[in-house]
N, C-alpha and C positions, 0 to 999 in steps of 0.2 A: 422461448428459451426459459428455460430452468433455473433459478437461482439457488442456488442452494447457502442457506445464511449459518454461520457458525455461531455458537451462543461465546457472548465476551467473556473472556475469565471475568471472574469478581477482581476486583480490586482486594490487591493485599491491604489488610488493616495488620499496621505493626504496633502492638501491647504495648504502652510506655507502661513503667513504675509506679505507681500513684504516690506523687507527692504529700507527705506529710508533714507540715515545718512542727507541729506539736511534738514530732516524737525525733527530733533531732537533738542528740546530748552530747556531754561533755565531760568527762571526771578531770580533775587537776589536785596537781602534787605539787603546791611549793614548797620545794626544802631549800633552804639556807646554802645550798651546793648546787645542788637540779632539781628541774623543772621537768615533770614526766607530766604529761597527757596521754588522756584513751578518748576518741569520739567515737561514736556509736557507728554500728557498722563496717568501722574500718582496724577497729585496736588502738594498739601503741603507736601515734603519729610524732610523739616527742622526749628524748631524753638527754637533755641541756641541760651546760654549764647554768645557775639562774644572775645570769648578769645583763645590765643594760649600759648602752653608751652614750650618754648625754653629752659629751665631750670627745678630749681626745683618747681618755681612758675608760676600761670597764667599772662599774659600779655594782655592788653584790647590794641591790633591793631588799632581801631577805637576810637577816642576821640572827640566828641563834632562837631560831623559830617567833620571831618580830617581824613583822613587816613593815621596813623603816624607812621606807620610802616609797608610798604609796602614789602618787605620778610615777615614777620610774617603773616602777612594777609593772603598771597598766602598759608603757611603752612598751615591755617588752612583751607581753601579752599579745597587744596588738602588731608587732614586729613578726612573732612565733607562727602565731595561730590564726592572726585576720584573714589569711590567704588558702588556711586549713579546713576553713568548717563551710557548710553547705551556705550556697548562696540564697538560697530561699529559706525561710524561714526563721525562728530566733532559737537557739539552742537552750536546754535547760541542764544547767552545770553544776558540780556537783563537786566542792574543795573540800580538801582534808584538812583541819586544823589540830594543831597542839591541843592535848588538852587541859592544858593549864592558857591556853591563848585569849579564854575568856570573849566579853563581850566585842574586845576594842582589836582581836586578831579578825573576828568576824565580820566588823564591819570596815575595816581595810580590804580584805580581803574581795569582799561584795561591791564595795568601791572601785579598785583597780578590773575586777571580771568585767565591770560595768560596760570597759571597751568594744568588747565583743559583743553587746547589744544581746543579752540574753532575752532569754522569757523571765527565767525566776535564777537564783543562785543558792544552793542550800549548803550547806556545810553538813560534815560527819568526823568527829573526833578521829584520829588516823589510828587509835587503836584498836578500836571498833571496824574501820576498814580493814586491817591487818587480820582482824580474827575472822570477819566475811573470807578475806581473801584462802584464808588459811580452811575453810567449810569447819569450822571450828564450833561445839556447840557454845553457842552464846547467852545460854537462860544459867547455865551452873556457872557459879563464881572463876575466872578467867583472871589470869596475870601478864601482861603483855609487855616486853622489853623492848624499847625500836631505837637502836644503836646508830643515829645518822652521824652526820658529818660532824656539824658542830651542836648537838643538841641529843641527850636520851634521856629517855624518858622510860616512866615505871608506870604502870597502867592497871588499876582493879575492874574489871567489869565484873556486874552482874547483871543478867536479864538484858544484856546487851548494852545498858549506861553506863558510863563512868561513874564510880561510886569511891575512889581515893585515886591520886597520883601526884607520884614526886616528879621532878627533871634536873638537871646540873647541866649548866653550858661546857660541856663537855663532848666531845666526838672524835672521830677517827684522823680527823685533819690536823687534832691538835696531835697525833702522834707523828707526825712527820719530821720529827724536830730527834727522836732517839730517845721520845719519852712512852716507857713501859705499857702495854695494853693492859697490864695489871691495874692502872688508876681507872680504869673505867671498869673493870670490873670490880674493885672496892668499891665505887661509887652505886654501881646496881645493889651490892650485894647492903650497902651501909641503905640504901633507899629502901630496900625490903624492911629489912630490920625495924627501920622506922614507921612503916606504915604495918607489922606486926603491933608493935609498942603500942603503938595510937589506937589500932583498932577496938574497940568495945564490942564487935560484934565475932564473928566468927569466920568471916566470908576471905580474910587475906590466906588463911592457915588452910580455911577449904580448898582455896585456890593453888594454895603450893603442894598440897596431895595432886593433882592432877598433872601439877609440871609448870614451866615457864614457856610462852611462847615466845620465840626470837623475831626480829625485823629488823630491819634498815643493810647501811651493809655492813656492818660491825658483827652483822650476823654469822660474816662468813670469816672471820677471821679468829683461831685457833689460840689467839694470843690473847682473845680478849672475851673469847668462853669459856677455853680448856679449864679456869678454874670457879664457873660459877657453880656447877653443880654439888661440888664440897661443900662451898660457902655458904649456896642453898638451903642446901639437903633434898633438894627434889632434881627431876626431871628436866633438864634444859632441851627443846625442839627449834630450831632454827627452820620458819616458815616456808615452802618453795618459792624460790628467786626473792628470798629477801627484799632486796631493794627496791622491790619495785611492787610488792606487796600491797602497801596501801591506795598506790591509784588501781590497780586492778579492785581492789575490795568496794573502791568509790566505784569505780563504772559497774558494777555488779549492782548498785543501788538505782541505777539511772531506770530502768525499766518501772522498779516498782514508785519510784519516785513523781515519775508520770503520772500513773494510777493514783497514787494518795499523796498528795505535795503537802508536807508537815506542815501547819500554822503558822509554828513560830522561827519556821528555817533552817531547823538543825534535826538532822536524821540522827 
């Protein structure tokens, strides 16, 4: 008798993903209002009120671009995001600070991230993310407006650093009350002025030829730009999607930040 034998299929071999915890990242936005994250691979996974509940009530951790409660922050951090980011691996993150937040908003900041068990945590001044976000050229003198909640800010870049900024605790929140969108536009337009006055070199005045860039959401409000460009004299541009501008501009850094991780922590 005859056998006739059939040859076995091969076995399917199914291609996993190749796990990389090095290249799993993070950009984070804390404003003084919300709390926007972008993780790699996936976008926008977060745009929250920024409050914690240690209690029976909420606590806003973040005040007027301070970070005033750094355990609470981290709590919420670890509340938002612990159950968001890849289980293997440690992610490398990537906050926008004020730029006037100095040494002591950075190292809150790196303190409370701490939760999530990074790899490294770098910071980037958020007007500087604003103008990434914006594909904005960053080497010519740049002026950047970022109208958040309770905090704007007036921003000089050149060659992509901070090189003058003002801020006033001021923002959109405080107009809830029937108070005029006009004070926040005195207030940019008296901060130019001033960092005009101050400057010795030439770089404010180069920068208001080219225009103003807009951010936060004050951006979108008609009340509280209709009159900067008078007061100016140049070009007012409100960013696409304002608000959410600088964590976009942060996670656009995450890839090259992998590549070259600054020294001293601040992109």
């Amino acid at each position: 008798m005859t056998v006739i034998r059939h040859p076995r299929p091969a076995p399917v071999r199914h291609r996993h993903r190749p796990l990389c915890g090095r290249c799993s990242g993070l950009a984070l936005d804390l404003g003084s209002a919300r709390t926007r994250a972008f993780v790699a691979g996936r976008g926008m996974v977060l745009d929250v009120p920024t409050v914690t509940f240690p209690g029976s009530g909420a606590v806003h951790p973040v005040q007027r671009g301070t970070i005033v409660d750094t355990p609470g922050t981290a709590r919420m951090l670890e509340r938002l995001l612990g159950h968001r980011l890849p289980r293997i691996g440690r992610p490398l993150v990537v906050v926008t600070s004020p730029a006037l937040g100095g040494p002591a908003y950075r190292a809150a900041a790196r303190t409370a991230v701490g939760v999530l068990r990074p790899r490294a945590v770098l910071t980037v001044p958020g007007a500087r993310a604003v103008a990434l976000a914006a594909g904005a050229d960053h080497v010519r003198p740049l002026l950047v407006v970022d109208i958040g909640a309770h905090l704007t800010e007036v921003v000089l870049l050149a060659d992509g650093a901070v090189t003058d900024a003002r801020h006033t605790a001021l923002g959109t929140a405080d107009l809830s009350d029937g108070t005029p969108g006009e004070l926040i536009t005195e207030a940019v337009i008296g901060m130019v002025t001033e960092m005009l006055r101050q400057d010795r070199t030439s770089l404010t005045r180069t920068a208001l030829r080219r225009g103003v860039l807009l951010a936060g959401g004050g951006a979108l409000r008609p009340d509280i730009t209709g009159g900067m460009p008078g007061g100016l004299h140049c070009a007012v541009q409100p960013v696409p999607s304002p608000h959410t501008a600088a964590v976009r501009g942060a996670a656009g850094l995450l890839t090259a930040a992998h590549r070259h991780p600054p020294a001293d922590g601040v992109l």
